[in-house]
Every structure is written in C-alpha cells, then in structure tokens.
C-alpha positions in Angstrom: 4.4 -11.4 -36.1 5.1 -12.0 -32.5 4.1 -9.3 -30.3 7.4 -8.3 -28.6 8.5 -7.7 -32.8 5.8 -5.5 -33.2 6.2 -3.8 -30.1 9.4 -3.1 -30.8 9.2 -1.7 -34.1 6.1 0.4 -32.8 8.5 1.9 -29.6 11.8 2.5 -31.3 11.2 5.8 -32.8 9.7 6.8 -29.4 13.4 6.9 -28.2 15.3 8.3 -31.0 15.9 11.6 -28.6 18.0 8.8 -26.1 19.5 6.7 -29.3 20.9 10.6 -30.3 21.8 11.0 -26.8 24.2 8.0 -26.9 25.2 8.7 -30.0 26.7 11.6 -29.0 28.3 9.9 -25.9 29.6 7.6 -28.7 31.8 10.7 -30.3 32.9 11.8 -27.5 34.6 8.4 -26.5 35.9 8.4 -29.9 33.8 5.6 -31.0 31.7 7.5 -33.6 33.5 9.1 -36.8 33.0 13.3 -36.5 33.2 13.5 -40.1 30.9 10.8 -41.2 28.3 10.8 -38.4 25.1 11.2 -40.6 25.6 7.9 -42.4 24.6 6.2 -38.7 21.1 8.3 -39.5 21.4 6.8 -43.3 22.4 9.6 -45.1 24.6 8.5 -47.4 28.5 10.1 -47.6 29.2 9.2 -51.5 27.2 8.7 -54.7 25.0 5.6 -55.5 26.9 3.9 -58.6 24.2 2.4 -61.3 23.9 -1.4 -61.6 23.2 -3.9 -59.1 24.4 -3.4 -55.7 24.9 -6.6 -53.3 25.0 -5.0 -49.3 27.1 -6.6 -47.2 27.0 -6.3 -43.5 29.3 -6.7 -40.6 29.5 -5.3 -37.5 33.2 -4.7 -36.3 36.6 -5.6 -37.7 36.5 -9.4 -37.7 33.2 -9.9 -39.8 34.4 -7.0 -41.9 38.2 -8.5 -42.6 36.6 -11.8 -43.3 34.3 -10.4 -46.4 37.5 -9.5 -48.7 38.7 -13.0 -50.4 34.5 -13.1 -50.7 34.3 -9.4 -52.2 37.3 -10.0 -54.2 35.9 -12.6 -55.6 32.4 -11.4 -56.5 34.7 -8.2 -58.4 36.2 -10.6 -60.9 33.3 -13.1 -61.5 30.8 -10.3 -61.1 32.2 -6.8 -62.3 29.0 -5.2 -63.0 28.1 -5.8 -59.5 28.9 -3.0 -56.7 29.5 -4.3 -53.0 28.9 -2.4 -50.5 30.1 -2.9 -46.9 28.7 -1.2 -43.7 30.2 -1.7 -40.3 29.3 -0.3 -37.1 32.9 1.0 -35.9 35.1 3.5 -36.4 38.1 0.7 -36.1 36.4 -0.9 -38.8 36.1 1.4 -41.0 40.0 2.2 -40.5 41.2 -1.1 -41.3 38.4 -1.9 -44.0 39.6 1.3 -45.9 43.0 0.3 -46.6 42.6 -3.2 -47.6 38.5 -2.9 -49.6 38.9 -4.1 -53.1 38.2 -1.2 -55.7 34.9 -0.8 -57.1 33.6 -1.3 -53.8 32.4 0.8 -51.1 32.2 1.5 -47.9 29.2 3.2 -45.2 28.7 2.9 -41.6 25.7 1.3 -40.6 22.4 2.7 -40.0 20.9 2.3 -36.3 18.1 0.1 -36.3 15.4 3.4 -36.3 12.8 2.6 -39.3 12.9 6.2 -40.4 17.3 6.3 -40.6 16.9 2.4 -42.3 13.9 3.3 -44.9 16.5 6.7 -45.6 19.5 4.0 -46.1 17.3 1.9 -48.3 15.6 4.6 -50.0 18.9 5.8 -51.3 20.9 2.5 -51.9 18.0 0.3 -53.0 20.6 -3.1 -52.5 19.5 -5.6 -54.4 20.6 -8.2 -52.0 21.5 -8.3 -48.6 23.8 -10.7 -46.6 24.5 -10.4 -42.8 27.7 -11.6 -41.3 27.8 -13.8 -38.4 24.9 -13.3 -35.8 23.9 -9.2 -36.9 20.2 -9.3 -36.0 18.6 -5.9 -35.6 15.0 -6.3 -35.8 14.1 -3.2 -37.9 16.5 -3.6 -40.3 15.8 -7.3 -41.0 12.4 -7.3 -41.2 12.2 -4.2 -43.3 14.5 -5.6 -45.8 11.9 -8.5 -45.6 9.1 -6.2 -46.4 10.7 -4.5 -49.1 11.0 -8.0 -50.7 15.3 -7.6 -50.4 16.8 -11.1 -50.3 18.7 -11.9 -47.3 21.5 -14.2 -46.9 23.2 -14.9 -43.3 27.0 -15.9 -43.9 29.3 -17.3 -41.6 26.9 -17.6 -39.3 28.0 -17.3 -35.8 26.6 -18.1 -32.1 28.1 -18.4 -29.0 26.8 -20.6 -26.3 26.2 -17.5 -24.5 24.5 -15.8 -27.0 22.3 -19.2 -28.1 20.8 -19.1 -24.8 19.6 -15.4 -24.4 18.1 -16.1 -27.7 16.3 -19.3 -26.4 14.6 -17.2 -24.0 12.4 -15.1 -26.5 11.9 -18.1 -29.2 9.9 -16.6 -31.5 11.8 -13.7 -32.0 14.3 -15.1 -32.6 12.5 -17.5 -34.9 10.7 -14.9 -36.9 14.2 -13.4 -37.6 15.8 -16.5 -38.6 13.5 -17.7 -40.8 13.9 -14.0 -43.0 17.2 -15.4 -44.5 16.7 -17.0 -47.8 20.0 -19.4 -46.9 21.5 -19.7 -43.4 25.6 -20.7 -43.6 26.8 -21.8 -40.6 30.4 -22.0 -39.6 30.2 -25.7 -37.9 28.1 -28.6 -37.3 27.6 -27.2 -34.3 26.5 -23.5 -35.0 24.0 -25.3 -37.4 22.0 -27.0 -34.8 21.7 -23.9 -32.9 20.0 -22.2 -35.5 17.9 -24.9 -36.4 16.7 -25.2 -32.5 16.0 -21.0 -32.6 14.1 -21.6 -35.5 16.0 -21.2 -38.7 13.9 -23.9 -41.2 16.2 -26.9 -41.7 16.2 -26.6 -45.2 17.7 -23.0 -45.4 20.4 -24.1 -43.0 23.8 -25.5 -44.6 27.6 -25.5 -43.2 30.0 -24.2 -45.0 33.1 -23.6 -42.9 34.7 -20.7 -41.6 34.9 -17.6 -43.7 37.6 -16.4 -41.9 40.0 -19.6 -42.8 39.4 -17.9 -46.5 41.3 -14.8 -45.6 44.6 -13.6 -47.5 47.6 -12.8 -44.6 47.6 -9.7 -43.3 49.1 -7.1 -44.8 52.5 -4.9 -44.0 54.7 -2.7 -44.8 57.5 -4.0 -46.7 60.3 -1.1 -46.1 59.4 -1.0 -42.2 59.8 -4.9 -41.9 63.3 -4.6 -42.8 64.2 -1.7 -40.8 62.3 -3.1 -38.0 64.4 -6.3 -38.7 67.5 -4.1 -38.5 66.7 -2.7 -35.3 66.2 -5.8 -33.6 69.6 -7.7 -34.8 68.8 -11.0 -34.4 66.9 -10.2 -30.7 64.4 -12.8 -29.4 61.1 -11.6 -29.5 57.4 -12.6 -29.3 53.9 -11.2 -30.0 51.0 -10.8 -27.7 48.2 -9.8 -29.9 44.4 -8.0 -29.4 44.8 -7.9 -25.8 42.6 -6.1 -23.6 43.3 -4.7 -19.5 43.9 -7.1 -17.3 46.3 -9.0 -20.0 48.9 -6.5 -20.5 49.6 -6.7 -17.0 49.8 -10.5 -16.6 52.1 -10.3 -19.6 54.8 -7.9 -18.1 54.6 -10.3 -14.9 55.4 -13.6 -17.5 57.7 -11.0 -19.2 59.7 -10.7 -16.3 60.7 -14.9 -15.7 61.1 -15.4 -19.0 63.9 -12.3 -18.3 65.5 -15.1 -16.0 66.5 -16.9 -18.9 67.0 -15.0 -21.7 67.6 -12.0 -20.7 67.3 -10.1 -24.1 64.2 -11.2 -24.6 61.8 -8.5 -26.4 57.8 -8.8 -25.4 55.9 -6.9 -27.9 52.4 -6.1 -27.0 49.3 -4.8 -29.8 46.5 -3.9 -27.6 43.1 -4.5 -29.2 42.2 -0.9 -28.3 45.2 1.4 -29.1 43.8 4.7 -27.5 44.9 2.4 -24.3 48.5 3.1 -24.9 49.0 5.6 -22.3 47.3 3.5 -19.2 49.2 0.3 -20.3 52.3 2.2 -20.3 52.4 3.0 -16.9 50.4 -0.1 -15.8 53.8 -1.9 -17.0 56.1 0.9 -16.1 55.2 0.1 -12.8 56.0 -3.3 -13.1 59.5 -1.9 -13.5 59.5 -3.0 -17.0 61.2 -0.9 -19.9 58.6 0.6 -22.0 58.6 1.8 -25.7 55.7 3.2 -27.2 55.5 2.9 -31.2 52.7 5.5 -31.0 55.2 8.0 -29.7 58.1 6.7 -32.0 60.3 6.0 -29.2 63.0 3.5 -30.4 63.9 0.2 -29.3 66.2 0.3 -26.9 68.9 -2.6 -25.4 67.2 -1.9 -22.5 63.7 -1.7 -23.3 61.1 -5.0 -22.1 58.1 -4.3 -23.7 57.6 -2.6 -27.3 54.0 -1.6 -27.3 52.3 -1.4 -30.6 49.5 1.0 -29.6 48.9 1.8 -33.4 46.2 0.9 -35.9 46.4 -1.8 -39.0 50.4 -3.1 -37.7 49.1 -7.0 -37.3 50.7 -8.0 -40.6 54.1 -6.8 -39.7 54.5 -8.1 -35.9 53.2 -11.4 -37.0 55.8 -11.8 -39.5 58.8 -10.7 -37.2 57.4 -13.1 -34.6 57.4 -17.3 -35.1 54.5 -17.1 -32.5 52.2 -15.1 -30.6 49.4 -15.1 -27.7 46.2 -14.2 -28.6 44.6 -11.8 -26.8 40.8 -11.6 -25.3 41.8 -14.8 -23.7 43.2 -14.5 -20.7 40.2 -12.7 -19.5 36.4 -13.5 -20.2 36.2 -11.8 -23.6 36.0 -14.9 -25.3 39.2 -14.5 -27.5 39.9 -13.3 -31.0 41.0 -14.9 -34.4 43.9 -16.7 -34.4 43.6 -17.6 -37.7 45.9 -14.2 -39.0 48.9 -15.7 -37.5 48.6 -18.6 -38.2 48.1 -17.5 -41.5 51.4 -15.7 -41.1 53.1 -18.8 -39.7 53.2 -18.3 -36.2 52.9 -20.6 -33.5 49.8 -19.8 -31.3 49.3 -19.4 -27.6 45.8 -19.0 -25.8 44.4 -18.5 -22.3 41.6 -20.3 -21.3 39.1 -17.7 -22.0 37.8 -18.7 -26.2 34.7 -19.5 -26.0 34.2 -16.9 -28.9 36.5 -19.0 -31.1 35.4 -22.5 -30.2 35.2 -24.0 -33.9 38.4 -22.2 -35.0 40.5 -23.4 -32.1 39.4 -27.0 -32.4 40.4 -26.5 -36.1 44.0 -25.0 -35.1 44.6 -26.7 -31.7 47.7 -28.9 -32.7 49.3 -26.2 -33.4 48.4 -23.9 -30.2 50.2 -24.3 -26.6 47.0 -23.5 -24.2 48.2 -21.8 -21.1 46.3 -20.9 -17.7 48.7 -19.0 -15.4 51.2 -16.6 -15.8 53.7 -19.0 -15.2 52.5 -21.3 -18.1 52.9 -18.6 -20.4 56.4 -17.9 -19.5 57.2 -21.2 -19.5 55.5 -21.6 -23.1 57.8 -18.8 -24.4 60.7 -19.9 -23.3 60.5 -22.9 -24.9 59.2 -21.3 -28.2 61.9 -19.0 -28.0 64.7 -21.8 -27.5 63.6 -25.1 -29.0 63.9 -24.5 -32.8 62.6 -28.2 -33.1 59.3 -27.3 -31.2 58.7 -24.1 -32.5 59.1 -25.0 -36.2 56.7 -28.0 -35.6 54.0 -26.0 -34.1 54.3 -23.8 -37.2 53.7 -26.8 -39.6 51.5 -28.2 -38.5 49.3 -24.5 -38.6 50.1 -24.6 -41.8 48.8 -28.1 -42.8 45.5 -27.3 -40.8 44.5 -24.3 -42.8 45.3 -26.2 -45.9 42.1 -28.4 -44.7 39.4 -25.7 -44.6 40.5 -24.1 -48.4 37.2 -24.9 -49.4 35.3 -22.4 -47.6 35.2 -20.0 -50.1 34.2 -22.4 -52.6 31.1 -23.2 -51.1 29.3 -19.6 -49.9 29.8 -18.2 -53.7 28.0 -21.7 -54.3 25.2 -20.7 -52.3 25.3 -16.6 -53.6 26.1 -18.1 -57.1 22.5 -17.8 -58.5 21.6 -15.2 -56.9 24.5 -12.9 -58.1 24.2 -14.1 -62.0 20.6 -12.7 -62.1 22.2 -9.6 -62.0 26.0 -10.2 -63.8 24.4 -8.0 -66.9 24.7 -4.7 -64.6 20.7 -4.3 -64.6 19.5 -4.1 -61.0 15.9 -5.3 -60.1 15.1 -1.8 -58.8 16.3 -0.2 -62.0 14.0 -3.0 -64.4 11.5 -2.3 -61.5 11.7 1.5 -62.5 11.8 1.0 -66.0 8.2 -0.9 -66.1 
C-alpha cells in the first residue's frame, strides 16, 4: 500500500475531536440535518431490511438525482434487492426524499473515520457497493476492499482540475482506482484520465452519461396552472442554480431586456435558497421589483424579478419557461446540469464558466446560445423571448440530442447485470455467509 494511504488511515482517528468540531460548525450553518446527525458517525436511523442490499453512493444532489431511472430499474428487474442511497447533504437528502423509488432507502453518509465506516458496515453489511462519479474517500474504499465488498464506480466523473491534483500523488490515486471491479466513464475522454491515474485498462469502459437517463423533473400539477393563471400570457424566462455574483449580473441583463419588452418577468432559482434574503436586496438595489416565493408575495404587474428561493421547484419553472440560463456559469463554479431542461424542453443559455459539464455541453451545444457579458445575455433573451422561429428551433433540436444518448441506461445495468442476478433470489452473501 503506498505510504501516504497508510499514513492516512493510521492519522485519521487521531483528529476525530477536529472532524466533530466541524461537524458541529456544519449544523450550525445548516448544512448538517439536527435530527439525523448520528448517521454521519454510522449509526443507522431505520431498520436493516433482510435480503441483499446493493449501496449506492453519491455525494450531493446531482449524483443522487442521477441514480433514480438506475434504482427504478434495479426495483422491477430485481425486487428482492434493497438499494440503499447515502449522500453527504442535507439538500440531498431533501430532494432525494420526495422522488426515491419505494422499497428503497435512504442514509447520510458516514465520514471517512474507520471506527464510524466499520459501524456503517457492521450494521448494513451491503453486498455491493457502487460510487457515483469521482467519490474517493480513502477509508471507506479500501475498507470496503478489505471486507471483500465489490465495488463499482458509475458515471465516472473528472474534471481537468480535479485530474491533475490527482496526478500529483499517483499512487494514491492508483491504489484507489484499481479497487473498482468496473470503472464507467461518462466520455472518451473521462476514460483516458482514469486509465493515466491508474485505473487497469481492462476494468475501464464508457458508457455515457447517467444523467442523460434521467425522467424530467417533477412538479406540481395544480400550482402550474395557477402559476399559469397568474402570469396571463407574461414573457418570462428562467435563470436556474445560480450562485452570488450571478443574480446580480442577471438583474443588470434584466434591466435592457426591460428596454424592449417591458413586461418582461426574470425568474431567478438560486442553487442555495437560504440566499433569498441577501439576493433580495442585492437586486432591490438594482432598483428592480422583487418577489420572494419563499415569503408568498404575489406576482405583481410591477414586479422584475420572481425569486424562487425554495427547495425541489425546478420541474415547474422549467415548464413555464421555453428556456433558461444555467447557473454556476457565469462564475468559476464550473456550471450545473443542463440536461433537466432540456429534458423539459427548454432552450439553454450558458456563461463561459462549464468546465464541470464539458461532455454534457458538447452533447447539447446546438441547442445552447453561449453568452459572455451581461449584454450577450440580454440580447440572447430578447431574441428567445421574440423570435418564435428561433426559440422553437433551439428546443428541437434539445430534443433530438437527448434522443442520441437513450442508451445509457442500457449499458451500466449491463455491467451491474451479473453482479445483481447472484443475488435476485433475496439471499444476501452475508446472510449464506452466516448460515455456514
């Protein structure tokens, strides 16, 4: 084992007084849940159902969403079997609770102390375990390793930025890589990286992007049409998952696009609702009109900016709007998944700022309008708003793209395919193990 591994597994529980310490700074940001804070030691919150359970692991809201047409799938082929998803935030957990398929469950993550992992596996005894997109906590790999628990990696993910830290401590790296039984890489590209870190060629395959899988976002039926109501027939657009810095530029591009339609309606979903407040009166003093949806304050003739600052309302937005900016990239965040509009037919719109999203917006880039000033933008949704012809064209040809990656799906139950029918009779290897 390379010696900065061993090291660290040796040093970890040396700091478990400072990991408790920022855990606790955690809850008092609002980033750990109050009521279900032991399950981040790996004590678990609800029974251990009998049979075969397949762990699934993703750290925040994206790799979390992306598991569901996967889970839904393994619950009808595979009914014996018991997913069970951890995530690492409390926003994850929110929005995993509403939409998990039953007869699956849901835990937050253990931090990667041995003593709080060996307690989580102890308890759950998973009879396979598959990590979503680049999740690699030492501890909790390798002890999974030592305990003889097959690990998958699934829509594997690496930025550039990400690929090179990792090139600095090679066989770390390496040593992790080569614990996954089967590596699926999003793109071509994501596969080479792993292969130069160290992943063994052989375990390495593409497979697409989970994420193009994923059913549209869901909303709520009654408040579309009421929301519909209230608007009568008033242009409007989306900016979605944005972060500071963007709301601001947005109420600025708000304002010219004022200059020609005057009616216009910017609605803005912050990636962080607890925000509301601070964006509020960023844009307030803009001299912008503000509504707040967390406050319930009502749409008014008057009113520039609608701002969504509430949890799980993508799904509805999306649909009342034939396009939308994504967020995350008109400041170095890197961007965030455009593929739930587009899955919802909107037209996209994107700063220059997605490296995070490379392979998805080389997919989808027909049917985006790029954009590098506020100026751009504005002049982006003006034409959206008033060229049917252009709007409607952008919006095809979203939908023809996604129709090309339908096959993702397909392939990573290929690869879980034998691994899951070893256990489709409801008999776990640690029960037969128990039984001997």
């Amino acid at each position: 084992m390379p010696l900065f591994l061993s090291i660290y597994q040796r040093v970890t529980p040396l700091f478990t007084g400072a990991i408790l310490a920022y855990v606790r700074h955690r809850l008092k940001k609002g980033k750990e849940d109050p009521d279900r804070l032991n399950e981040r030691f790996g004590e678990a919150s609800v029974p251990r159902p009998k049979g075969p359970i397949v762990w699934f692991h993703g750290a925040s809201v994206g790799e979390a969403v992306s598991l569901l047409p996967l889970l839904h799938r393994i619950r009808i082929q595979f009914p014996h079997i018991t997913p069970l998803v951890t995530t690492g935030t409390v926003t994850a957990a929110t929005v995993i609770a509403k939409v998990l398929p039953e007869g699956c469950l849901h835990q937050y993550s253990p931090l990667d102390v041995p003593s709080w992992i060996e307690r989580f596996l102890n308890y759950w005894q998973p009879d396979v375990a598959v990590f979503v997109e680049s999740e690699f906590w030492p501890n909790l790999i390798l002890t999974c390793q030592v305990r003889k628990i097959p690990l998958y990696l699934i829509n594997a993910h690496l930025s550039e930025k990400s690929y090179q830290s990792w090139r600095r401590f090679p066989s770390v790296i390496g040593r992790l890589l080569s614990s996954f039984e089967v590596c699926l890489a999003q793109s071509e590209t994501i596969a080479k990286r792993l292969k130069d870190l160290g992943a063994p060629p052989s375990k390495v395959r593409v497979c697409g992007n989970l994420k193009f899988a994923a059913s549209p976002l869901p909303y709520d039926s009654v408040e579309f049409t009421r929301m519909q109501s209230v608007l009568q027939g008033r242009p409007l657009w989306a900016a979605a998952s944005t972060h500071s810095g963007e709301e601001t530029l947005i109420g600025e591009a708000h304002h010219l696009v004022k200059e020609v339609l005057p009616s216009v309606l910017t609605v803005i979903i912050p990636r962080h609702p607890r925000r509301g407040a601070e964006i509020a009166k960023e844009l307030t003093a803009k001299g912008l009109q503000v509504a707040r949806r967390s406050c319930q304050e009502a749409i008014q003739p008057s009113t520039d900016v609608y701002l969504v600052d509430t949890m799980g309302e993508l799904g509805l937005f999306y649909r009342l709007s034939d396009f939308a900016f994504i967020g995350g990239t008109f400041v170095p965040i890197g961007g965030h998944n455009p593929i739930e509009a587009a899955l919802l037919d909107c037209a996209l719109i994107w700063g220059p700022y997605i490296h995070n999203q490379t392979e998805i917006c080389d997919v989808l880039g027909a049917a985006a309008s790029p954009v590098t000033t506020k100026e751009e933008l504005a002049e982006t949704i003006a034409l959206l708003l008033v060229d049917e012809a252009v709007r409607k064209e952008k919006m095809s040809i979203g939908r023809r793209l996604l129709e090309t990656q339908t096959h993702v799906l397909d392939h990573v139950m290929e690869a879980l395919k034998e691994k899951l029918e070893a256990y489709q009779e409801g008999i776990s290897s640690t029960t037969r193990i128990s039984e001997k």
